[in-house]
C-alpha positions as CSV (number, residue, x, y, z in Angstrom):
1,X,-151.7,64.7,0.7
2,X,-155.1,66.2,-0.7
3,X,-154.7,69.2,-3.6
4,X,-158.5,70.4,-1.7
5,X,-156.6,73.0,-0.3
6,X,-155.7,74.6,-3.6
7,X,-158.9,73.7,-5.9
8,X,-159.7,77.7,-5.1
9,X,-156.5,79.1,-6.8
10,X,-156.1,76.4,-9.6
11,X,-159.7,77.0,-10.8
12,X,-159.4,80.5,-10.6
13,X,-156.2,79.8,-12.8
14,X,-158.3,78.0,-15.2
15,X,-161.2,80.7,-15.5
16,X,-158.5,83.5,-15.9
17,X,-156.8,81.2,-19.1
18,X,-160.3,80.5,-20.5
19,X,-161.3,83.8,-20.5
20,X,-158.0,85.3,-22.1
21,X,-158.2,82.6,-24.7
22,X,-161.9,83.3,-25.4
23,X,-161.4,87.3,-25.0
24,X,-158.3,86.5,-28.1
25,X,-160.4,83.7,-30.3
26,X,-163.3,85.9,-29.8
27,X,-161.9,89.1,-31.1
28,X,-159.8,87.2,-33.9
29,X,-163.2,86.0,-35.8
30,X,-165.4,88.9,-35.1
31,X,-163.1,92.1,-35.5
32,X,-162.6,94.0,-38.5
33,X,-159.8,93.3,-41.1
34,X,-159.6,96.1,-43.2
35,X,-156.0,96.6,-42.8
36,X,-153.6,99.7,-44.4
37,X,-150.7,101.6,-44.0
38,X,-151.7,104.1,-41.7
39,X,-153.0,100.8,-39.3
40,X,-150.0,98.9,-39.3
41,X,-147.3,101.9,-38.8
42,X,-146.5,102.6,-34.4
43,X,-148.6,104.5,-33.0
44,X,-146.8,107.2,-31.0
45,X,-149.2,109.6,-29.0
46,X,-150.7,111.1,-32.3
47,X,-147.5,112.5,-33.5
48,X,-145.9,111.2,-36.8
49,X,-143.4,108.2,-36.1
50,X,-140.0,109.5,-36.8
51,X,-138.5,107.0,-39.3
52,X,-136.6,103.8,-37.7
53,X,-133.6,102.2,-39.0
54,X,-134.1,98.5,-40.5
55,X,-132.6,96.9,-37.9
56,X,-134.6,98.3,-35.4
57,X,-133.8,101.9,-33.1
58,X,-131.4,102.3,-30.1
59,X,-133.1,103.8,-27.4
60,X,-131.9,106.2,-24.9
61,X,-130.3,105.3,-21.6
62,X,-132.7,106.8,-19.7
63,X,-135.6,104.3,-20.9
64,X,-133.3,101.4,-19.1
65,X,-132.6,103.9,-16.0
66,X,-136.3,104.7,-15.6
67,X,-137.0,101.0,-15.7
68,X,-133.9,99.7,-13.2
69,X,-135.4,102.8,-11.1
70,X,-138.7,101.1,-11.2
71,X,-138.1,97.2,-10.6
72,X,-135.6,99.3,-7.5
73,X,-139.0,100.5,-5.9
74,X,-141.4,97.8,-6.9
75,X,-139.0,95.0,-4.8
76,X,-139.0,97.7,-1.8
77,X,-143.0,97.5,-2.0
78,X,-142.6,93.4,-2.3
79,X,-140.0,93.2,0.7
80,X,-142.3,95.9,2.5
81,X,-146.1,94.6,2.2
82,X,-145.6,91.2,3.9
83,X,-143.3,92.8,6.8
84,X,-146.3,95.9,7.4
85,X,-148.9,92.6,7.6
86,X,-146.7,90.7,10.2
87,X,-145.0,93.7,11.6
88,X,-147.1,92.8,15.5
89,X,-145.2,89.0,15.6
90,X,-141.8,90.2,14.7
91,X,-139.8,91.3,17.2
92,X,-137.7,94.9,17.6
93,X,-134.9,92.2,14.9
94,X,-136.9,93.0,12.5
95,X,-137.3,96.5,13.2
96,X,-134.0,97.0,13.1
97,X,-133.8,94.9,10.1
98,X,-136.3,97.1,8.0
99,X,-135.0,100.3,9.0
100,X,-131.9,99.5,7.4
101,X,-133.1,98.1,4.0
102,X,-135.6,101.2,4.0
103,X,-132.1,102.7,4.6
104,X,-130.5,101.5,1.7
105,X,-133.0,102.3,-0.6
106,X,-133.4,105.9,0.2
107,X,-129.5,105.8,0.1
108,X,-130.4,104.6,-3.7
109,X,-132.7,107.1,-4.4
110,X,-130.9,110.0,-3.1
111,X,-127.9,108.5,-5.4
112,X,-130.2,108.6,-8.9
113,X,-131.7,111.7,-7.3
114,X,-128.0,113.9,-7.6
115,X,-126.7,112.0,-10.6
116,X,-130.0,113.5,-12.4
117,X,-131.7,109.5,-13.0
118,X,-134.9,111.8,-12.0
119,X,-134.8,114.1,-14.8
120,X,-136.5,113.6,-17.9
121,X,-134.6,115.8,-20.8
């Protein structure tokens, strides 16, 4: 069993981790270090960060909903790109098959969609 299959893919690997480790090394030695308060405080869209507790803020629920909402969507895309690319050798099973989970999911949707998951107060 030969790895000359996968040199592509593991030196692409290896270019990718050299570069981030040079692009972090790099900018480590040769950026500026004049550090202060206003630096090292969040950032927050230009506003002034409202004051946090010690142990750290709670956030709102809807952060986790938007985020459930989006890993909900992003495995519908995962599930649906490799079915579109071998939808001509499947037969009418898996159809059928996608219908339904395309089902499902707009049965999700439509489920956040009246409970208000949508709206951003």
């Amino acid at each position: 069993m030969t790895l000359s299959p996968y040199a592509p893919i593991i030196g692409l690997f290896a270019l990718a981790a050299a570069f981030s480790l040079f692009s972090v090394g790099a900018a480590r030695f040769a950026g500026p270090r004049r550090y202060n308060k206003a630096k090292l405080e969040a950032y927050e869209c230009g506003i002034e960060p409202s004051p946090q507790p010690v142990g750290g803020g709670r956030f709102p629920i809807k952060f986790y909903l938007t985020a459930m909402l989006f890993i909900v969507f992003d495995i519908e895309i995962i599930f649906l790109y490799p079915w579109a690319v071998s939808f001509d050798a499947l037969p009418i099973f898996g159809f059928v098959e996608m219908v339904l989970f395309i089902v499902a999911v707009f049965v999700a949707y439509a489920y956040v969609w009246r409970r208000g998951g949508l709206d951003w107060d």
